[in-house]
N, C-alpha and C positions, 0 to 999 in steps of 0.2 A: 218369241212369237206373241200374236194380240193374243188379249186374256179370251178365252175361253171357260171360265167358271159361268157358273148359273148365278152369279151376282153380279152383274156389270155393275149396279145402281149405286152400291154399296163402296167399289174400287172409286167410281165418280164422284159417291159423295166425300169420302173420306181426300182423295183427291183436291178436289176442290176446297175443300176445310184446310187443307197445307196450304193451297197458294193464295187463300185468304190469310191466316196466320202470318206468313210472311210477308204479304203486300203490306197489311194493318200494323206491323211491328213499326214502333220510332223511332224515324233517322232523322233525328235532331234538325226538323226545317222549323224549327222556331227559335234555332239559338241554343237551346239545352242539350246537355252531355249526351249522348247516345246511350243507353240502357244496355249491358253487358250481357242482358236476356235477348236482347232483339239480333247480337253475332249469333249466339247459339242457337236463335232459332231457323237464320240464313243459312247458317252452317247447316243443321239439322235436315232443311230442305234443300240443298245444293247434294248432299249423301245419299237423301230419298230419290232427288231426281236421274243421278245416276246408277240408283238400285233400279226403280221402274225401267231403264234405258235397256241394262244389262236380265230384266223380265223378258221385255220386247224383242229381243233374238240380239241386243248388239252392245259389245263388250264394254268395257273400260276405257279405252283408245277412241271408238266408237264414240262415247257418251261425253267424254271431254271434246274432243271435236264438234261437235253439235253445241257444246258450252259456246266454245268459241267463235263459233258461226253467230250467236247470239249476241254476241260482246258489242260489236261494231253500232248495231239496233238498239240495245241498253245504254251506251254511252250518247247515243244519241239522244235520246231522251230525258236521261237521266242528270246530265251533266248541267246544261240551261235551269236548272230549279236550282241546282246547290249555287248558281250567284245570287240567288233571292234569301239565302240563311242570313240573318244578322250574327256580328259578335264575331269574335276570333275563332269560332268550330267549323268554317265555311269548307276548309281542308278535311276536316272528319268527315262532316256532312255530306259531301261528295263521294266518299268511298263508300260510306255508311248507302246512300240512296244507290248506286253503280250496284252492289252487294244485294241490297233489297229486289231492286231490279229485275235483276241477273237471277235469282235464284225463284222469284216468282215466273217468272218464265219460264227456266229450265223444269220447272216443278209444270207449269201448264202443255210444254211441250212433252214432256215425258210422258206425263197422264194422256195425252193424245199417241202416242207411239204405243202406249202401255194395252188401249182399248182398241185402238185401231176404228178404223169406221162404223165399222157394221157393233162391236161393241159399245160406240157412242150413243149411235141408233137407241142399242137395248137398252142401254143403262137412262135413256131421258125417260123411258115408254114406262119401264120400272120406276122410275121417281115419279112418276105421274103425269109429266109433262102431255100439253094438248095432242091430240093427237093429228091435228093439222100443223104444229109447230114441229113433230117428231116426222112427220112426213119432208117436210120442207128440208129439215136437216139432214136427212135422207137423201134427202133428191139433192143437194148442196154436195153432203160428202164422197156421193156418188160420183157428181162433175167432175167434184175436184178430181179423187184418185184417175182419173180419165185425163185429166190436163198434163197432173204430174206422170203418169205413163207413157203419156202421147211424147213430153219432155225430155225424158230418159229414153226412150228408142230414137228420137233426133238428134240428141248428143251423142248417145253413142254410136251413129250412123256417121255422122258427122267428124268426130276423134276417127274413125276405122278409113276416111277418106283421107287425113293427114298424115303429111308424114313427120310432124311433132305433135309433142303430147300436152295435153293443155289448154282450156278455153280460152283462157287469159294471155295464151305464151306470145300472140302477136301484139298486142293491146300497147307495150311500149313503142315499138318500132313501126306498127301502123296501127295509128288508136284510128283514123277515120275509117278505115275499111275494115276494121276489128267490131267497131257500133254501127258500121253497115250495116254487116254478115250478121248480127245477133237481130237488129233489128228484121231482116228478114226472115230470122228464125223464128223470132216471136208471133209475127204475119203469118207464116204458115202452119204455127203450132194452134193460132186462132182457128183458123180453116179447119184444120183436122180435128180438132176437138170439138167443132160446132156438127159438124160431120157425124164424127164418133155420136154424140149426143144427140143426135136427132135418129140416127141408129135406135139408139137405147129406147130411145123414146117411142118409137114405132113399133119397135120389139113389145114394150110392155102395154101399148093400147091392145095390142093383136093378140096377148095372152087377156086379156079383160079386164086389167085396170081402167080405175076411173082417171081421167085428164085432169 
């Protein structure tokens, strides 16, 4: 479940302080050996990130999954830098930044799953953050969770109308009517979120927020 302690600010900051620790650890893009302190500290934070995972209400299975969801996104980015290492380390280099990567973001998504929205909320307002900047991010993560909701009731409206299981399952045998059907899913998840959110929004002038 999201943290509920009276310290959000303190989970975010210490948070944050991991996936700075590991983003800033040397993955030899200059050529030089990698530092045998910089695995332990990916290591260190790939453990954390699935402890935060299994805080958040979701297990071990769960939190490896979610790694992997990331993998595809890391190697993408990470992979085009390791041709620019000089010197025969270019093979280390690469696993070494894929690892950096990887475990920086599983450490920033976890710390997100960990606080959930409305803890994010508390823990900026607690650090001091402005409080037009803490509004904004509010009203951001507020949308969001609304998008991804709106998301999850279309899927699975959608799978409960099939009769196979699978977003993907047609994609080989019809990729054109497979990037249709998603593309119009997308279309009306717009609509209904713009929807939802203009709801919200009219809700909260009516109780006496300010615009």
């Amino acid at each position: 479940m999201p943290y509920t302690g009276k310290h959000p600010g303190l989970v975010l900051a210490a948070g944050l302080a991991l996936v700075l620790a590991s983003a800033l650890a040397p993955a030899g893009l200059r050529g030089l050996p990698v530092p045998f302190w910089s695995w332990l500290i990916w290591a260190a934070t790939a453990c954390a990130a699935l402890a935060m995972f299994r805080q958040a209400g979701h297990g071990l299975v769960e939190g490896v999954r979610r790694l992997v969801w990331l993998a595809p996104v890391v190697l993408m980015f990470a992979l085009p830098a390791a041709l620019l290492v000089p010197g025969p380390h270019r093979a280390l280099a690469a696993v070494a930044l894929v690892s950096r990567a990887l475990a920086s973001a599983a450490a920033g998504a976890a710390l997100a799953a960990r606080l959930g929205p409305i803890g994010l909320v508390r823990a900026a307002r607690q650090l001091g953050a402005p409080t037009r900047l803490a509004d904004v991010l509010e009203a951001t993560l507020s949308s969001l969770a609304i998008v991804l909701r709106q998301a999850q009731n279309m899927l699975r409206a959608r799978e409960a109308r099939r009769t196979a299981f699978g977003a993907w399952s047609d994609l080989a045998a019809a990729p054109s009517d497979t990037v249709h059907g998603f593309g119009r899913l997308m279309a009306a998840l717009l609509l209904r979120s713009l929807e939802r959110g203009e709801a919200i929004e009219q809700a909260r002038l009516a109780r006496g927020c300010e615009p």
